[in-house]
C-alpha positions, 0 to 999 in steps of 0.5 A, spaced: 519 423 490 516 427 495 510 432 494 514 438 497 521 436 494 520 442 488 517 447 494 522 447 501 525 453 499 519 457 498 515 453 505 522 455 508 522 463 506 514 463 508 516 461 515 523 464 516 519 471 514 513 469 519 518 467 524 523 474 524 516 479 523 510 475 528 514 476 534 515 484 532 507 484 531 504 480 536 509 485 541 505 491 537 499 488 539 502 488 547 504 495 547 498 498 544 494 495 548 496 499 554 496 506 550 491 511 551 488 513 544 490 520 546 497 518 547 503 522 544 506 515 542 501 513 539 500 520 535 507 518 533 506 511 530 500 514 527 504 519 524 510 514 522 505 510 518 502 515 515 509 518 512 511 510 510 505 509 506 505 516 503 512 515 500 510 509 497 505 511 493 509 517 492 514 513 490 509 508 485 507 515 482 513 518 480 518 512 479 514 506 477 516 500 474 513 495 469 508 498 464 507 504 469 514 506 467 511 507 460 505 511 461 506 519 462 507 522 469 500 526 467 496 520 468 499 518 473 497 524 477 490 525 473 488 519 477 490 520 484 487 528 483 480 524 481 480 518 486 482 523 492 476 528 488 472 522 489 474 519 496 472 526 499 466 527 495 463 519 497 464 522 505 471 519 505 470 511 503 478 509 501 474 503 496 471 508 493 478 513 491 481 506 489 477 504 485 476 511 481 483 512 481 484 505 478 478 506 473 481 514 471 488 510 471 486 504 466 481 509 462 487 513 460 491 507 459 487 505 453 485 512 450 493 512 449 493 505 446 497 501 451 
């Protein structure tokens, strides 16, 4: 019995995943070398990226799953009111929004009683 004989299908989902995306990232890091900040390509791309991330949080939002799907839309809301409130009054900090929105976020979780 061999120390990786339970584990070769996750060693192998973790060099597959590596293998399929670093070549994508490592011809990102070519091309986005070669573009001006200013550009509208890269005005683009900061765009896409904005819009994706937004969806998803979006989505973590209004469709989540787990213990999320349980707590009241209302919540879920309030927390992202109080984490924006507080990043753009700490002088834009993202740690400091997380943070707050989490806290506001488990707060009202055990005032409701979960």
């Amino acid at each position: 019995m061999t120390a990786f004989e339970g584990w070769w299908p996750y060693i192998f989902i973790a060099v597959a995943g590596w293998l399929a995306t670093d070549i994508w990232r490592w011809l990102g890091v070519l091309a986005g070398n070669r573009l001006r900040e200013d550009s509208e390509a890269l005005n683009w791309v900061r765009a896409v990226a904005t819009a994706l991330v937004a969806a998803v949080v979006a989505k973590l939002i209004v469709y989540p799953t787990g213990v999320l799907e349980s707590s009241p839309l209302w919540l879920r809301l309030g927390a992202v009111a109080v984490g924006a409130a507080a990043f753009f009054a700490a002088g834009r900090k993202p740690a400091v929004g997380i943070g707050t929105s989490i806290a506001t976020l488990a707060l009202g979780l055990y005032m409701l009683g979960f």
